[in-house]
C-alpha positions as CSV (number, residue, x, y, z in Angstrom):
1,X,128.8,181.6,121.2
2,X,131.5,180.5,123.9
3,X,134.5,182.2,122.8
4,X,136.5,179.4,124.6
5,X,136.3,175.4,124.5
6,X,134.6,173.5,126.8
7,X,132.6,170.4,127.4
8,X,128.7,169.6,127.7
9,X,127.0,166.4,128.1
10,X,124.4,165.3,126.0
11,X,121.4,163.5,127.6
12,X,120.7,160.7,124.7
13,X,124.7,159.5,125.9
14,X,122.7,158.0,129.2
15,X,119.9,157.2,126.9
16,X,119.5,153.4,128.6
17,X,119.8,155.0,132.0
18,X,116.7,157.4,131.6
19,X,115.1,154.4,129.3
20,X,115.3,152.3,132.9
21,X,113.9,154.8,135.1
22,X,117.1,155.5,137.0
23,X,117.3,159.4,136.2
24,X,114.5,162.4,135.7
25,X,115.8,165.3,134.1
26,X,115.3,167.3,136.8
27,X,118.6,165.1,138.4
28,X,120.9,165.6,135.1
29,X,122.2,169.0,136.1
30,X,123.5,167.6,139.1
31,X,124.4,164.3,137.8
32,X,126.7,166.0,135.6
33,X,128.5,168.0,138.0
34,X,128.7,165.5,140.7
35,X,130.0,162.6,138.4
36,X,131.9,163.8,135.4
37,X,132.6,167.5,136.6
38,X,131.2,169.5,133.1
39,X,130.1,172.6,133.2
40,X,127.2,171.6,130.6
41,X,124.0,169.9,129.6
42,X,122.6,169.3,126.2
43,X,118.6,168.0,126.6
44,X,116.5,166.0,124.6
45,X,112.7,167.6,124.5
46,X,111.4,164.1,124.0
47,X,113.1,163.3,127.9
48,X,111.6,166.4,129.9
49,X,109.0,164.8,131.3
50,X,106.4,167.9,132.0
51,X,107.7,170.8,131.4
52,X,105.2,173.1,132.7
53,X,105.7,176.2,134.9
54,X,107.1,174.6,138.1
55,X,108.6,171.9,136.6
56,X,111.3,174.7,134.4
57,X,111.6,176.8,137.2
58,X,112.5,173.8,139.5
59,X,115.1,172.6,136.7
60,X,117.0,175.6,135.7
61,X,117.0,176.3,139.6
62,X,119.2,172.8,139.6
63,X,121.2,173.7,137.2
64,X,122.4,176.9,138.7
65,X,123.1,175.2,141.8
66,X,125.7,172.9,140.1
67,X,126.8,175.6,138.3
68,X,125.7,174.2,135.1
69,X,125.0,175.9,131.5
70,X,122.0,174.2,129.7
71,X,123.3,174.5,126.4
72,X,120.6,173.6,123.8
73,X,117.6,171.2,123.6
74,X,117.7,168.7,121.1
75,X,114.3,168.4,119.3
76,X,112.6,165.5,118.0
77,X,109.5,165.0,116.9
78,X,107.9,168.2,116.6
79,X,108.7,167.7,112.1
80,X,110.7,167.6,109.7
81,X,112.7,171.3,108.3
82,X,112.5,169.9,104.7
83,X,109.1,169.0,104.8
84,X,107.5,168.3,101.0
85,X,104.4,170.7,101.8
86,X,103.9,174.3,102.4
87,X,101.4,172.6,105.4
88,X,104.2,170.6,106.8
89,X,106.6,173.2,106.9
90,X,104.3,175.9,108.6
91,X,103.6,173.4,111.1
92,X,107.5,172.3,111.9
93,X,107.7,176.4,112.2
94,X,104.9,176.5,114.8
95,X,105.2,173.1,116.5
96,X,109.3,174.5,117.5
97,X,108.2,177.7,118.7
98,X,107.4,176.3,122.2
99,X,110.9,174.6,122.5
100,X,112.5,178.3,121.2
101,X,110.6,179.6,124.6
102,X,111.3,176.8,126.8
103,X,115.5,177.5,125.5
104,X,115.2,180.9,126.1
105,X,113.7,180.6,129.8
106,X,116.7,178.0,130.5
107,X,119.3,180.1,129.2
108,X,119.8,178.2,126.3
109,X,122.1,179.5,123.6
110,X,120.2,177.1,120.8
111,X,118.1,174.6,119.9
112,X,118.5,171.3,117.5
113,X,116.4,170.5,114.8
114,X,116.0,167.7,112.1
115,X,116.0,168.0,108.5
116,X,115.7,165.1,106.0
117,X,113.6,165.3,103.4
118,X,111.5,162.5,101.9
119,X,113.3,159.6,100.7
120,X,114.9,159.9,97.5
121,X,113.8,163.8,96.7
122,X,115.0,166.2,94.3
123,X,117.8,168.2,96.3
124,X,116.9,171.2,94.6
125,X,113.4,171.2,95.4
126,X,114.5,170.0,99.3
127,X,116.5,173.3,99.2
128,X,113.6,175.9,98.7
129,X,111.4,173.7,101.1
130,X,113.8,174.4,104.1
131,X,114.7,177.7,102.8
132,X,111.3,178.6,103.7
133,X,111.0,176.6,106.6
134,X,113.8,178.0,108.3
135,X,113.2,181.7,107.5
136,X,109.9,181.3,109.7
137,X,111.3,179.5,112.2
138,X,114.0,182.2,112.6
139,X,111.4,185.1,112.6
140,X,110.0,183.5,115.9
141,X,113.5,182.8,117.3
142,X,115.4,185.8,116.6
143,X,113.9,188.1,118.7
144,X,114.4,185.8,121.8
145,X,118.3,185.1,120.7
146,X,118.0,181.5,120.4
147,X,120.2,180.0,117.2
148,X,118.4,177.4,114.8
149,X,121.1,174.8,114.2
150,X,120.7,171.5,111.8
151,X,122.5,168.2,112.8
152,X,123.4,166.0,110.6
153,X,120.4,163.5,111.1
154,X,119.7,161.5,107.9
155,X,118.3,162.4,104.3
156,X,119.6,165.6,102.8
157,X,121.1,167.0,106.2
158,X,123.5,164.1,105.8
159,X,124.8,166.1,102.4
160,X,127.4,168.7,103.5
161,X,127.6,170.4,100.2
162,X,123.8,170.6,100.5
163,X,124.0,171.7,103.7
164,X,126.4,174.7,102.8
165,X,123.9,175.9,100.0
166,X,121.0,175.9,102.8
167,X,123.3,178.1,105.3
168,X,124.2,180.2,102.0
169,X,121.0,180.7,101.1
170,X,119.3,181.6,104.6
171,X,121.8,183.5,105.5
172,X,121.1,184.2,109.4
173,X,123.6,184.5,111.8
174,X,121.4,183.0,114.2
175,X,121.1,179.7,111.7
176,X,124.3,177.2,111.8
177,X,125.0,173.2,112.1
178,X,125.7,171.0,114.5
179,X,127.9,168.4,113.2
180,X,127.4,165.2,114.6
181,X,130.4,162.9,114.6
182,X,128.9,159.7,113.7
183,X,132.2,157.3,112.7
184,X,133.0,156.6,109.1
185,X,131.1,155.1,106.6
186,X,130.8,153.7,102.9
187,X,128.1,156.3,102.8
188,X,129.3,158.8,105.2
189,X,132.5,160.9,104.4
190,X,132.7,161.9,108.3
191,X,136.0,164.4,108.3
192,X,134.8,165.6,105.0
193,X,131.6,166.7,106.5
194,X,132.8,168.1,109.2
195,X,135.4,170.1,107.5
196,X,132.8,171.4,104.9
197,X,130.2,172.8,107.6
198,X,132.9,174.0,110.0
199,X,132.3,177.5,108.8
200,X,128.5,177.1,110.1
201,X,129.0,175.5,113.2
202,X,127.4,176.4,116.2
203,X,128.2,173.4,118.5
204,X,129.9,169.8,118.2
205,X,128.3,166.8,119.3
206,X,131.1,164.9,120.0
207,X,131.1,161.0,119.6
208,X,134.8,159.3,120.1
209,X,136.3,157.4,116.8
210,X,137.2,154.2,116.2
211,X,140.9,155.4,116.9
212,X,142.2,158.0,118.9
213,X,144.0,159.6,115.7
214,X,140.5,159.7,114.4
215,X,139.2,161.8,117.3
216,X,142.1,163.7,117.7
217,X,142.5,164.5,113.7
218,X,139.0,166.4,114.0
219,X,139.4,168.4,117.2
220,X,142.8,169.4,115.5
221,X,140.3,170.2,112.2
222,X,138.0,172.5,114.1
223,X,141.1,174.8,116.3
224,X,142.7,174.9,112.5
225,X,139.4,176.1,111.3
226,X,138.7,178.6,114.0
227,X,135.7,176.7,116.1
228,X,135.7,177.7,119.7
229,X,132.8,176.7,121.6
230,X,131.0,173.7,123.4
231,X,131.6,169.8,122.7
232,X,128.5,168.3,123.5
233,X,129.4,164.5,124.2
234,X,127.1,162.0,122.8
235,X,129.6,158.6,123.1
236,X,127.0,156.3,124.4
237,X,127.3,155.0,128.1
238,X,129.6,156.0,131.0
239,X,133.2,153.6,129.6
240,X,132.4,156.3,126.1
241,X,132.1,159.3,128.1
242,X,135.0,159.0,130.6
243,X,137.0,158.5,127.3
244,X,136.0,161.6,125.6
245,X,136.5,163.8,128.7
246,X,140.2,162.4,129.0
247,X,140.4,163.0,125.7
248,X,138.6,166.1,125.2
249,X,140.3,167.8,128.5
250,X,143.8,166.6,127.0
251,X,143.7,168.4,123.6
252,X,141.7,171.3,124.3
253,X,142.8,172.6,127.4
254,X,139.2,172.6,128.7
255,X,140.0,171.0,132.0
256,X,142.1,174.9,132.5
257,X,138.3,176.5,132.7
258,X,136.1,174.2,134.3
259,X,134.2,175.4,136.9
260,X,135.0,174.6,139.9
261,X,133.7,171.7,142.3
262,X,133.6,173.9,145.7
């Protein structure tokens, strides 16, 4: 883990972009660097179009040219981490393994996974399930150094004191959370959240609050707690992002180590 803030961009912020055909992945490294200056990229699997042999190579050849860090690869779709059947779970183990090799050839320090359970299940029972789901994804992804983390995505993952239990229980220092910032709810306690997986985190993705106190009151939460690492901004479109850079560059200091552009 970065033992320094700095910024990344996440690729579902642009999600309408890529959804209109104006951007391949292979142009994000370059797009990032050329038009918001971070030195990071956060990708969805779901948006790497065919990520064979020639197609990596070509992209993490991109990425060192703008002297970007691909920082993870959000996962989707390859199952859920609490799945209700020994089958399930085997198969969310397996079906991850490729994305564990694709991080590691990219340089990747992690990759994101989902876990929600089935509507309404017993939390107890959700807790072995992912125990054991986790421990044999982490046998696979260990050895190539890439962390497991867990955002907060719906269902049980949306519980931080279940959430803590899970990290307790696995154990790993290669398994942590990724807190996403999603804004206040009736049914989401978002700073208390955040302040109860802190201890686990191995990344931020960063959406802006409704207020700029709000923002400002949870970067001030994680330096208090000891999180140094990346912000991985999510704020949806380009008015969201510029805003979160401003803000980010102001209260962290980050804009002191960016790269530079020449």
């Amino acid at each position: 883990m970065k033992q320094h803030d700095d910024i990344s961009l996440a690729q579902w912020s642009l999600i309408e972009e890529w959804r209109a055909g104006k951007w391949k992945t292979l142009d994000f490294p370059r797009l990032t660097r050329e038009e918001f200056n971070l030195n990071g990229i956060e990708l969805v699997n779901t948006l790497l179009e065919v990520p064979t042999e020639e197609y990596l190579k070509q992209l993490k050849a991109n990425a060192a040219a703008h002297r970007i860090d691909i920082v993870l690869i959000m996962v989707d779709d390859e199952g859920d981490g609490c799945a209700p059947t020994k089958e399930g779970r085997r198969e969310f183990a397996i079906f991850h393994r490729k994305w564990v090799d694709i991080a590691q050839y990219l340089g990747c320090q992690a990759i994101r996974t989902n876990c929600r359970g089935p509507q309404h299940v017993d939390k107890k029972a959700a807790l072995e399930w992912a125990v054991e789901s986790y421990h044999m994804l982490l046998e696979y992804a260990k050895p190539a150094g890439i962390d497991i983390l867990i955002e907060n995505h719906g269902g049980v993952s949306n519980d931080a004191a279940w959430m803590v239990d899970l990290m307790k229980k696995v154990d790993d220092p290669h398994f942590g959370t990724y807190p996403d910032w999603r804004q206040p709810a009736t049914d989401f306690d978002n700073i208390g959240y955040l302040a109860q997986t802190l201890p686990f985190a191995k990344g931020m993705s960063y959406r802006n609050q409704p207020t700029d106190e709000g923002s400002i009151h949870m970067l001030d939460l994680c330096r208090e707690k000891g999180y140094r690492g990346w912000y991985g901004i999510e704020s949806p479109g380009r008015a969201q992002i510029a805003k979160a850079i401003q803000l980010l560059n102001a209260h962290l200091g980050t804009a002191a180590v960016s790269k530079p552009n020449n």
